[in-house]
N, CA, C, O and CB atoms as a CASP TS submission, in Angstrom:
PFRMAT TS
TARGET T0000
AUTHOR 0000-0000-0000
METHOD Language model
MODEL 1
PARENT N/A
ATOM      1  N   UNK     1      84.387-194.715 -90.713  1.00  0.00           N
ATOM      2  CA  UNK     1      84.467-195.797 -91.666  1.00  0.00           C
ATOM      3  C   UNK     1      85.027-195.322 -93.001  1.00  0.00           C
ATOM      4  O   UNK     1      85.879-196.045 -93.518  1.00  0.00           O
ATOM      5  CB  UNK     1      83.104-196.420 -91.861  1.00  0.00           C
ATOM      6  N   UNK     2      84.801-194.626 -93.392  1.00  0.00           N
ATOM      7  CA  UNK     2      85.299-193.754 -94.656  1.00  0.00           C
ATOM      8  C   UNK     2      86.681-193.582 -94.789  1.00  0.00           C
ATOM      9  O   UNK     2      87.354-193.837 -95.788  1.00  0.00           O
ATOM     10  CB  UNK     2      84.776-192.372 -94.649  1.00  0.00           C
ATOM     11  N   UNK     3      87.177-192.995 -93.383  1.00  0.00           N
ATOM     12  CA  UNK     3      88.486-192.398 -93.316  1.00  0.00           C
ATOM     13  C   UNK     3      89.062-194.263 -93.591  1.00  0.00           C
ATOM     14  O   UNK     3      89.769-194.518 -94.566  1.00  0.00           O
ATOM     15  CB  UNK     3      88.941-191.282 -91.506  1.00  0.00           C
ATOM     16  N   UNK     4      88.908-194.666 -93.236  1.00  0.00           N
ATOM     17  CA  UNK     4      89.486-196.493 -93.067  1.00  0.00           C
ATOM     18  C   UNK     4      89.618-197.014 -94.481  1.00  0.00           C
ATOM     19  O   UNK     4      90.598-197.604 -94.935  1.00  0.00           O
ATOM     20  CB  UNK     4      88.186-197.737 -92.170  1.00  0.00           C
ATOM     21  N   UNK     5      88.116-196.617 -95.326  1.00  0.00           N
ATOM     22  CA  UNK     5      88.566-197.052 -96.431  1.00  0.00           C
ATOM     23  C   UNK     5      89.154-196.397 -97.250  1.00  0.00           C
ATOM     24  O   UNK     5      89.350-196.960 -98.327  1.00  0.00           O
ATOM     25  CB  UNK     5      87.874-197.491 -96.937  1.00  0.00           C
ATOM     26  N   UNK     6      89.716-194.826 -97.069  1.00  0.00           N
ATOM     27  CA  UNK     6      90.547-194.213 -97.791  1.00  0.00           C
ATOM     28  C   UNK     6      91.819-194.546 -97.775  1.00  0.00           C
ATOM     29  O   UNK     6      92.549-194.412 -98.757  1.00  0.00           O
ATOM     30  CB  UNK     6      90.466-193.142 -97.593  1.00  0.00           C
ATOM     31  N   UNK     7      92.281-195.117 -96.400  1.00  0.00           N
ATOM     32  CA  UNK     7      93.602-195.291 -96.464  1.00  0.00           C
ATOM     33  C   UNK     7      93.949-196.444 -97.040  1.00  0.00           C
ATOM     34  O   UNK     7      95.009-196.521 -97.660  1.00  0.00           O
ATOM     35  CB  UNK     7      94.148-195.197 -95.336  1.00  0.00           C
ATOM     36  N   UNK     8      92.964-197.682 -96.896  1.00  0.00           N
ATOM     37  CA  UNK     8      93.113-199.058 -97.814  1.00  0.00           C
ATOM     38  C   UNK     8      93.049-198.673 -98.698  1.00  0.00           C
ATOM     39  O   UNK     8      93.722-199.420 -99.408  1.00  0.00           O
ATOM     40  CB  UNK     8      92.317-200.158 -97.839  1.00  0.00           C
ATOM     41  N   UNK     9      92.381-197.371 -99.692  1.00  0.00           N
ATOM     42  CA  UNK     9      93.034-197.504-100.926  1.00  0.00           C
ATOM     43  C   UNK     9      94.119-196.532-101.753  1.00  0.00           C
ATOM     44  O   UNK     9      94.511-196.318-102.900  1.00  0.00           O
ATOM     45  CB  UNK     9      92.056-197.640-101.635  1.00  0.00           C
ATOM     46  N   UNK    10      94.324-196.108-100.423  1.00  0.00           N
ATOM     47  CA  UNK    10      96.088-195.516-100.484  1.00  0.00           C
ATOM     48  C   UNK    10      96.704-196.301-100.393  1.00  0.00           C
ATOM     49  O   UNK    10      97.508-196.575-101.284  1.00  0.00           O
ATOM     50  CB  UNK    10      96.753-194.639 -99.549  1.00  0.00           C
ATOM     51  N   UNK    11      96.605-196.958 -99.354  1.00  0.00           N
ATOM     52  CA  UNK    11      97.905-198.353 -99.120  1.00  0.00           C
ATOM     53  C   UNK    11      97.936-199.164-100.851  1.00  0.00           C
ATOM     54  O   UNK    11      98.794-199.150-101.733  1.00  0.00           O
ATOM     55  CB  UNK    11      97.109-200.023 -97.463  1.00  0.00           C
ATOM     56  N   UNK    12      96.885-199.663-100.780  1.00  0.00           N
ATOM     57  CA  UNK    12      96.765-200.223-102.690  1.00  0.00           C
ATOM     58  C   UNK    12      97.313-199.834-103.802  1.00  0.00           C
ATOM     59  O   UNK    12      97.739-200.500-104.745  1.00  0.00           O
ATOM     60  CB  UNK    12      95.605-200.065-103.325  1.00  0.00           C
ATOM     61  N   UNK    13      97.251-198.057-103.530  1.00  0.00           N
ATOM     62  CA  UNK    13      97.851-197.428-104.751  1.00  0.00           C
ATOM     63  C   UNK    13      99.275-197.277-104.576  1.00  0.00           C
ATOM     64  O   UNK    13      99.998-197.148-105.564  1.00  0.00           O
ATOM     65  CB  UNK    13      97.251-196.078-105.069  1.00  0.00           C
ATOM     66  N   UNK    14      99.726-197.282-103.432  1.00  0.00           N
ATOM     67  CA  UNK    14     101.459-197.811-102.631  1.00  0.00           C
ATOM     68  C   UNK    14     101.625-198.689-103.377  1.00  0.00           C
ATOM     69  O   UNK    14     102.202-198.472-104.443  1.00  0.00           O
ATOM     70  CB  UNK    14     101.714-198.469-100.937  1.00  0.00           C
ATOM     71  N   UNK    15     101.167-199.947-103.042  1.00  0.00           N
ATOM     72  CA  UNK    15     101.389-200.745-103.001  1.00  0.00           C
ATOM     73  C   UNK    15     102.007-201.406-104.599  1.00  0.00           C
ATOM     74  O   UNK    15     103.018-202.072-104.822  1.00  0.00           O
ATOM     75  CB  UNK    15     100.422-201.063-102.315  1.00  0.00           C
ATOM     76  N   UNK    16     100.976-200.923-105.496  1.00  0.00           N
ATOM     77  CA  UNK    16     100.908-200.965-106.688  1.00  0.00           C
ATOM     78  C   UNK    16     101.919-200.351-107.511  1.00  0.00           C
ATOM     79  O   UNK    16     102.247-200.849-108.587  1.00  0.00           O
ATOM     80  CB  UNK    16      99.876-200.587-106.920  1.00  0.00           C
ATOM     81  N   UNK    17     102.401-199.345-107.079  1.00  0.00           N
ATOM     82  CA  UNK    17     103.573-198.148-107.216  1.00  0.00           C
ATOM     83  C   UNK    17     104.580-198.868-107.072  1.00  0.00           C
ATOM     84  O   UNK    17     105.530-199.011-107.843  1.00  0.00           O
ATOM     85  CB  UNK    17     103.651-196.900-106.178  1.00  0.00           C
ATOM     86  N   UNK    18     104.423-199.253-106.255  1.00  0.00           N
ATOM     87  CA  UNK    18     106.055-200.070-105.177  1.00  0.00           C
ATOM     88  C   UNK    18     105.797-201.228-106.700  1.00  0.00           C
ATOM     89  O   UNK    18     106.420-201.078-107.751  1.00  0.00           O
ATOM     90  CB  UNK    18     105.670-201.193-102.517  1.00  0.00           C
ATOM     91  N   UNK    19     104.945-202.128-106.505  1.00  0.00           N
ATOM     92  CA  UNK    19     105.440-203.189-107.577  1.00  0.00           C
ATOM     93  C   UNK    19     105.989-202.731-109.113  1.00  0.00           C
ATOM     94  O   UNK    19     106.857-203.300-109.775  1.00  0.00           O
ATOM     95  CB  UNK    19     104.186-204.139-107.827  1.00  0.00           C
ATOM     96  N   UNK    20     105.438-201.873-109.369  1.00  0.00           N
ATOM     97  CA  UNK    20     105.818-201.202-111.004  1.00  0.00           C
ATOM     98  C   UNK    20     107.434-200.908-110.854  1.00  0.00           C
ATOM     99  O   UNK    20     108.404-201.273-111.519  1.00  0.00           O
ATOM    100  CB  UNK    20     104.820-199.407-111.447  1.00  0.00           C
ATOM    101  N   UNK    21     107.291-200.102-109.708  1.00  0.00           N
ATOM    102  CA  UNK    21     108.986-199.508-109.760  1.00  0.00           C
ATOM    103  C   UNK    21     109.865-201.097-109.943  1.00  0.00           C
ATOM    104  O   UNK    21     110.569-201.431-110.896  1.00  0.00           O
ATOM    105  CB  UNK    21     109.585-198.466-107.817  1.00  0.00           C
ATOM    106  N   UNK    22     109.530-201.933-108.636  1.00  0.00           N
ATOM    107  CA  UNK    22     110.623-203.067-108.770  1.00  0.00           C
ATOM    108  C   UNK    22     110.793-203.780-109.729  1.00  0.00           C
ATOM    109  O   UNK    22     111.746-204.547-109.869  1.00  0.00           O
ATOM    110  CB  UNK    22     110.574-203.923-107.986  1.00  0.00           C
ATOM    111  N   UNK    23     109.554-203.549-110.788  1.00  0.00           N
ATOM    112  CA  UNK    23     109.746-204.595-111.532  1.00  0.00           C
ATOM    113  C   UNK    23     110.617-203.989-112.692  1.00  0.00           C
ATOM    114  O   UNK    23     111.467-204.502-113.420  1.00  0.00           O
ATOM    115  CB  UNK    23     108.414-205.268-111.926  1.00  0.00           C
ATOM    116  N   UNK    24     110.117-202.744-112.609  1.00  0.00           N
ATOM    117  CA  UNK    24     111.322-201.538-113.808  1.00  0.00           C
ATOM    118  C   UNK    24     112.777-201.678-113.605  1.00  0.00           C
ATOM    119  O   UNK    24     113.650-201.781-114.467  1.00  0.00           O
ATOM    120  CB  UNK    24     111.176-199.619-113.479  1.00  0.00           C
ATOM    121  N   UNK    25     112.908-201.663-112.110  1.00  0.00           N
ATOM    122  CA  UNK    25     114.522-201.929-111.809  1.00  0.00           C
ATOM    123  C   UNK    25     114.896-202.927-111.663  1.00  0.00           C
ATOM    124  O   UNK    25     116.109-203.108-111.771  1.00  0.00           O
ATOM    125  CB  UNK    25     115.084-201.468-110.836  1.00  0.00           C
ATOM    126  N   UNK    26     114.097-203.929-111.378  1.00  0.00           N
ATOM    127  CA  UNK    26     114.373-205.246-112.041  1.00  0.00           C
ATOM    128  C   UNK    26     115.283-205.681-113.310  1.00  0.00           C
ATOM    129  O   UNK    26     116.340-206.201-113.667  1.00  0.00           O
ATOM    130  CB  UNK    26     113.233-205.612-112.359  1.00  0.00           C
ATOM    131  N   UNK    27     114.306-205.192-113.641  1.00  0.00           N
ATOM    132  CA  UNK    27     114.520-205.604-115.546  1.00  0.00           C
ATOM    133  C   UNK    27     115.078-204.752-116.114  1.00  0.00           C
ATOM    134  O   UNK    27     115.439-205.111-117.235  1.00  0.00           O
ATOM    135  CB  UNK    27     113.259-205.749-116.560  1.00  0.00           C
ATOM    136  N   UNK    28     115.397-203.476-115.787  1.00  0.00           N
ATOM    137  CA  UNK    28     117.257-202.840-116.151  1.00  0.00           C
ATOM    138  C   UNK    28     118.432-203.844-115.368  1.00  0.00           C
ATOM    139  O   UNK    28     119.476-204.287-115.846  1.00  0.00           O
ATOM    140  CB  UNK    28     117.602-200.838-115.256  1.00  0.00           C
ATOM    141  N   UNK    29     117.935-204.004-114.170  1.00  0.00           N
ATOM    142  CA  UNK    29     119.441-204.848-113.555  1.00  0.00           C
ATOM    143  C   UNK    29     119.725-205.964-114.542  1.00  0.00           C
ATOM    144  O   UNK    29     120.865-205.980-115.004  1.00  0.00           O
ATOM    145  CB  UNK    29     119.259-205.691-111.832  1.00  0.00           C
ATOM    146  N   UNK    30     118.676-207.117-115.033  1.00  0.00           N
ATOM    147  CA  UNK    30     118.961-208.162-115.095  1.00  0.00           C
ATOM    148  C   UNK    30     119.206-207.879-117.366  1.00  0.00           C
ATOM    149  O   UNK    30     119.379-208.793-118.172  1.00  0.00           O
ATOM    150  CB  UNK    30     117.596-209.277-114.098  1.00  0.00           C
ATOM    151  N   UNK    31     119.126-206.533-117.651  1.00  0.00           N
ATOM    152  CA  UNK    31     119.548-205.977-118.651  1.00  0.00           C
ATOM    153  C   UNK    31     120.625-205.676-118.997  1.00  0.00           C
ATOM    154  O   UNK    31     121.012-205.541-120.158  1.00  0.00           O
ATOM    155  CB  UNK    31     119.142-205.282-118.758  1.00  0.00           C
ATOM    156  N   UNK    32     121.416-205.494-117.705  1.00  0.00           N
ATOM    157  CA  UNK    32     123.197-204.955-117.913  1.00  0.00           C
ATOM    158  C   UNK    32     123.498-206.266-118.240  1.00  0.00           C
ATOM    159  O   UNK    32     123.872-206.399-119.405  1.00  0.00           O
ATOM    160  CB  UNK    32     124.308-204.243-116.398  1.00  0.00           C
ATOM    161  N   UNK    33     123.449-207.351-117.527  1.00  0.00           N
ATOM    162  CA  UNK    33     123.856-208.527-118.083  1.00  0.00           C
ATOM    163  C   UNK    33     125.031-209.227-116.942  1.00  0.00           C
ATOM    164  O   UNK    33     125.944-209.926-117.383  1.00  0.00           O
ATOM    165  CB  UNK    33     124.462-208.164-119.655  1.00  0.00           C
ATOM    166  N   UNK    34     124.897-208.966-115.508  1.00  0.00           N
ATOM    167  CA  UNK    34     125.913-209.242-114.713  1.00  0.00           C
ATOM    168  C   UNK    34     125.598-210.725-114.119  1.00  0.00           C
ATOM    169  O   UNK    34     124.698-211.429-114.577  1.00  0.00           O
ATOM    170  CB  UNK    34     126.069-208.099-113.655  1.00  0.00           C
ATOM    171  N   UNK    35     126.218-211.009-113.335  1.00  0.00           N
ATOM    172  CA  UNK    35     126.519-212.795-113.322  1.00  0.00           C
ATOM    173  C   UNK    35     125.306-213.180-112.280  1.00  0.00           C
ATOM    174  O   UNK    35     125.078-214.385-112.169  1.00  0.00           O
ATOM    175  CB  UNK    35     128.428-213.409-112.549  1.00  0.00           C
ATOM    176  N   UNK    36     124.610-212.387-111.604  1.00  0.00           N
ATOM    177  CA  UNK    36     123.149-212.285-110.629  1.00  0.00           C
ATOM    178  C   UNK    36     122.259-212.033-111.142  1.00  0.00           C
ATOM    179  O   UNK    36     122.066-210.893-111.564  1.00  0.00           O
ATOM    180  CB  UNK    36     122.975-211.420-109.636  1.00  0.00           C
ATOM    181  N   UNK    37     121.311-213.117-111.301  1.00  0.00           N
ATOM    182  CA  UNK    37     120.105-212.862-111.998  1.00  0.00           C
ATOM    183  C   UNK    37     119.253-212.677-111.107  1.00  0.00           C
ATOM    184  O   UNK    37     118.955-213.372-110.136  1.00  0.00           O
ATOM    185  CB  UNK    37     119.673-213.789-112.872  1.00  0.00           C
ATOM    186  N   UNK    38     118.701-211.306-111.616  1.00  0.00           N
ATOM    187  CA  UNK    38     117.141-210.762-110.063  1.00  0.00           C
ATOM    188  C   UNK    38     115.969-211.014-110.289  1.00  0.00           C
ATOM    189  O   UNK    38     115.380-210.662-111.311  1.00  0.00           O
ATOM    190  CB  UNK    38     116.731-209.050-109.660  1.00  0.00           C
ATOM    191  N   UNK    39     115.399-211.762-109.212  1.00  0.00           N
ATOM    192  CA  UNK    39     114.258-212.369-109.510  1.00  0.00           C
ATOM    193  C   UNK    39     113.390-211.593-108.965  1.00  0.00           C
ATOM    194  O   UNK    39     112.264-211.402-109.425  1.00  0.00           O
ATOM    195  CB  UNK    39     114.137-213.647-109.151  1.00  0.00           C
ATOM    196  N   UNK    40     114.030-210.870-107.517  1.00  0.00           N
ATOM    197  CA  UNK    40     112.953-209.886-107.139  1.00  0.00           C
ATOM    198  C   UNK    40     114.173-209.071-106.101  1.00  0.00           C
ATOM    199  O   UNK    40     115.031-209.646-105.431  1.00  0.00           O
ATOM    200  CB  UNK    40     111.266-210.686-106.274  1.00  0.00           C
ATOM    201  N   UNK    41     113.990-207.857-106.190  1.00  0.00           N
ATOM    202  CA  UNK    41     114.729-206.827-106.193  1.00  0.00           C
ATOM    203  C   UNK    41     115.207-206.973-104.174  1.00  0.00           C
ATOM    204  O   UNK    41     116.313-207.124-103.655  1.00  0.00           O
ATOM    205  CB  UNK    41     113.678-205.291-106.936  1.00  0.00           C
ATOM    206  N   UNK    42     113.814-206.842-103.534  1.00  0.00           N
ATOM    207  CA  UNK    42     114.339-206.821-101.702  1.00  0.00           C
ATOM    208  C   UNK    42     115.053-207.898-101.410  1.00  0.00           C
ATOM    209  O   UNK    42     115.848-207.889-100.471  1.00  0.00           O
ATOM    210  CB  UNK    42     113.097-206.900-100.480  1.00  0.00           C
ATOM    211  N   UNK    43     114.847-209.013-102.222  1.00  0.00           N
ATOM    212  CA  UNK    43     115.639-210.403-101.690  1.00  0.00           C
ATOM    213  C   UNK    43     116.998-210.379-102.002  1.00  0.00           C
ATOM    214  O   UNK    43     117.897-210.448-101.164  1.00  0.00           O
ATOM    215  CB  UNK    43     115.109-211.771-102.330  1.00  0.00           C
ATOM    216  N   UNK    44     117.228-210.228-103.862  1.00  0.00           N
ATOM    217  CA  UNK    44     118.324-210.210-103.830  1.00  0.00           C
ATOM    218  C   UNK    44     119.469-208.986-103.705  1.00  0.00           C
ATOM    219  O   UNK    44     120.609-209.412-103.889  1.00  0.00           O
ATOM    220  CB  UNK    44     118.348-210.804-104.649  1.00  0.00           C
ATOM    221  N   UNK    45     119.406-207.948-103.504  1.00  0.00           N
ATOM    222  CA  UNK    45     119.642-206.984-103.108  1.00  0.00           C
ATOM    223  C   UNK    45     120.029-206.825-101.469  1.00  0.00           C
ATOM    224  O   UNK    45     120.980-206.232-100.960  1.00  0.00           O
ATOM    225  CB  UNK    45     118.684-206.385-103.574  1.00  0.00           C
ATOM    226  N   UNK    46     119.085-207.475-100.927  1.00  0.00           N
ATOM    227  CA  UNK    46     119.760-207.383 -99.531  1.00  0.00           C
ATOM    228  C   UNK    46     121.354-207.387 -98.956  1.00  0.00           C
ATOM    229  O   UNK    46     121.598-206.804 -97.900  1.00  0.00           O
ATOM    230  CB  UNK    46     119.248-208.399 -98.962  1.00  0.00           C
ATOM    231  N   UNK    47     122.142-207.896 -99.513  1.00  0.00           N
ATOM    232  CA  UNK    47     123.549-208.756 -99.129  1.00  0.00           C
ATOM    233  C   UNK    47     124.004-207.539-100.030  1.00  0.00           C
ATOM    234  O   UNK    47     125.224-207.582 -99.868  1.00  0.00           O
ATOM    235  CB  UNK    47     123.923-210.744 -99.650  1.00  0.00           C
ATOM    236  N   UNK    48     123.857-206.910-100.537  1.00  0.00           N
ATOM    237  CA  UNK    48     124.946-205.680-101.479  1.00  0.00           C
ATOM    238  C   UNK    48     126.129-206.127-102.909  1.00  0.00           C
ATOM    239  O   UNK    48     126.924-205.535-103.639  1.00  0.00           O
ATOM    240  CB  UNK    48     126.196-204.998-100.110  1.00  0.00           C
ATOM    241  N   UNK    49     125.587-207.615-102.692  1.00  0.00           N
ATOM    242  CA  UNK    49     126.340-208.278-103.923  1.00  0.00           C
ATOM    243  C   UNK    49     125.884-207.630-105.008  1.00  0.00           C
ATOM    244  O   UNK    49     126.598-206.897-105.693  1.00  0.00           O
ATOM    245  CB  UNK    49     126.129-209.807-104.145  1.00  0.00           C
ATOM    246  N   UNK    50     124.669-207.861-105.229  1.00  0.00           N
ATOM    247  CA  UNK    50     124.511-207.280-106.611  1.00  0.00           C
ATOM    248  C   UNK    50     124.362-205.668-107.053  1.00  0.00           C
ATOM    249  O   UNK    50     124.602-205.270-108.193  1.00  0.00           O
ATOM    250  CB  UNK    50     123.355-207.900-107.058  1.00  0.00           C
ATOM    251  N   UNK    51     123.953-204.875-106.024  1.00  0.00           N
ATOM    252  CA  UNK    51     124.532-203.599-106.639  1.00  0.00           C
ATOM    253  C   UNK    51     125.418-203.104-106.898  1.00  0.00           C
ATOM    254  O   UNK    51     125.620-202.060-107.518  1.00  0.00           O
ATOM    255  CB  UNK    51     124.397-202.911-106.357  1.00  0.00           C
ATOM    256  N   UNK    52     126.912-204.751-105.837  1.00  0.00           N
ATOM    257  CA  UNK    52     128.191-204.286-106.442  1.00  0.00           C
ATOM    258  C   UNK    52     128.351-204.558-108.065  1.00  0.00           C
ATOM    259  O   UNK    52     129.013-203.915-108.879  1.00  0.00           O
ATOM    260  CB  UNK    52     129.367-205.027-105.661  1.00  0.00           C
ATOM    261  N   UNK    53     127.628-205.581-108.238  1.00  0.00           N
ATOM    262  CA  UNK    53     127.921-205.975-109.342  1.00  0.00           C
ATOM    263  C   UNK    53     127.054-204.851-110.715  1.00  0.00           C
ATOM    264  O   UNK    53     127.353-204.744-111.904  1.00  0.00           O
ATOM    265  CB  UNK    53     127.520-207.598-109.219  1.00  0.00           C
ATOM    266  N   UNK    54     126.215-204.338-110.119  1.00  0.00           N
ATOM    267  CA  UNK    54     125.597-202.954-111.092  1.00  0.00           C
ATOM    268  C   UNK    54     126.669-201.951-110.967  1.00  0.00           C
ATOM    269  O   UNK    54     127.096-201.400-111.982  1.00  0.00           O
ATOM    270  CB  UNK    54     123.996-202.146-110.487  1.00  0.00           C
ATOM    271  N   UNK    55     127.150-201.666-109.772  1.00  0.00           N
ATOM    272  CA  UNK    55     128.098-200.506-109.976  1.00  0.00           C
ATOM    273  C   UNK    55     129.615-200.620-110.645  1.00  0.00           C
ATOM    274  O   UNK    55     130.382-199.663-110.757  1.00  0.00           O
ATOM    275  CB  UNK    55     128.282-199.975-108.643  1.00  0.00           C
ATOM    276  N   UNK    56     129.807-201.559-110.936  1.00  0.00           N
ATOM    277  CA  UNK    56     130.791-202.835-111.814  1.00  0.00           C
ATOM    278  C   UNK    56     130.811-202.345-113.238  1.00  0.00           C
ATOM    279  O   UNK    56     131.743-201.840-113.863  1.00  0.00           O
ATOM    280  CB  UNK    56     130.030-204.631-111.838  1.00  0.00           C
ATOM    281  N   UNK    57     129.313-202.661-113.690  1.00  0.00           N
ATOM    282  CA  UNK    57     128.738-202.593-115.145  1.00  0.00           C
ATOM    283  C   UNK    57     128.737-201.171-115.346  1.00  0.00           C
ATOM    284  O   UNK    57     129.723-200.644-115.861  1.00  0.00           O
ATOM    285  CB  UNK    57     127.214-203.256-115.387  1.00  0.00           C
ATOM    286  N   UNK    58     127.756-200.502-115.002  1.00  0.00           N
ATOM    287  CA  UNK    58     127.917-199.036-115.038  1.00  0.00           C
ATOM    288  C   UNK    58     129.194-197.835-115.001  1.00  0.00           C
ATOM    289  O   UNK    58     129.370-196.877-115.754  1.00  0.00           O
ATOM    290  CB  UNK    58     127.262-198.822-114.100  1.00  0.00           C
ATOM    291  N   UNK    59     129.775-198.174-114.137  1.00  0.00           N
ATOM    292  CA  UNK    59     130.907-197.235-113.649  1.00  0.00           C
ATOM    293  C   UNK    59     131.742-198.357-113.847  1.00  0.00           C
ATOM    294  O   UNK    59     132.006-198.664-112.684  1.00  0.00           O
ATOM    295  CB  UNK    59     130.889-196.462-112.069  1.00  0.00           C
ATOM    296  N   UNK    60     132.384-199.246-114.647  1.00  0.00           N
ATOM    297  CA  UNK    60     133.456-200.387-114.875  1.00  0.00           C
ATOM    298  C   UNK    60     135.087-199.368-114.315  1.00  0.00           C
ATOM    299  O   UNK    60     136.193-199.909-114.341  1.00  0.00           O
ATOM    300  CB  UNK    60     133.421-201.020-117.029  1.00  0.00           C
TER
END
C-alpha cells in the first residue's frame, strides 16, 4: 500500500512539473507576438504550424 501511494505522489509532482513548464512556454510563445495565439501548448502545437511560426520569429 505504501509503495502505491508513493507513486501517486510522484505522478502529482509530474504532473505539476509538466503544468509549470507549459505554461512557461506558453507564455514566451504567445510573447514573440506571432499570428497563433496558444492557449495550451499539446493542442496547438500538434500540426507544427506554430513552431513554424516560433522558428520564423526567432531565427527570421
Amino acid at each position: 500500500m505504501d509503495s502505491l501511494k508513493m507513486s501517486f505522489v510522484k505522478m502529482m509532482t509530474d504532473d505539476a512539473q509538466t503544468l509549470q513548464k507549459e505554461r512557461c512556454f506558453r507564455l514566451w510563445v504567445n510573447s514573440l507576438g506571432i499570428a497563433t495565439y496558444v492557449n495550451n501548448v499539446f493542442e496547438n502545437v500538434r500540426n507544427g504550424w506554430v513552431l513554424l511560426e516560433v522558428l520564423d520569429k526567432v531565427f527570421p
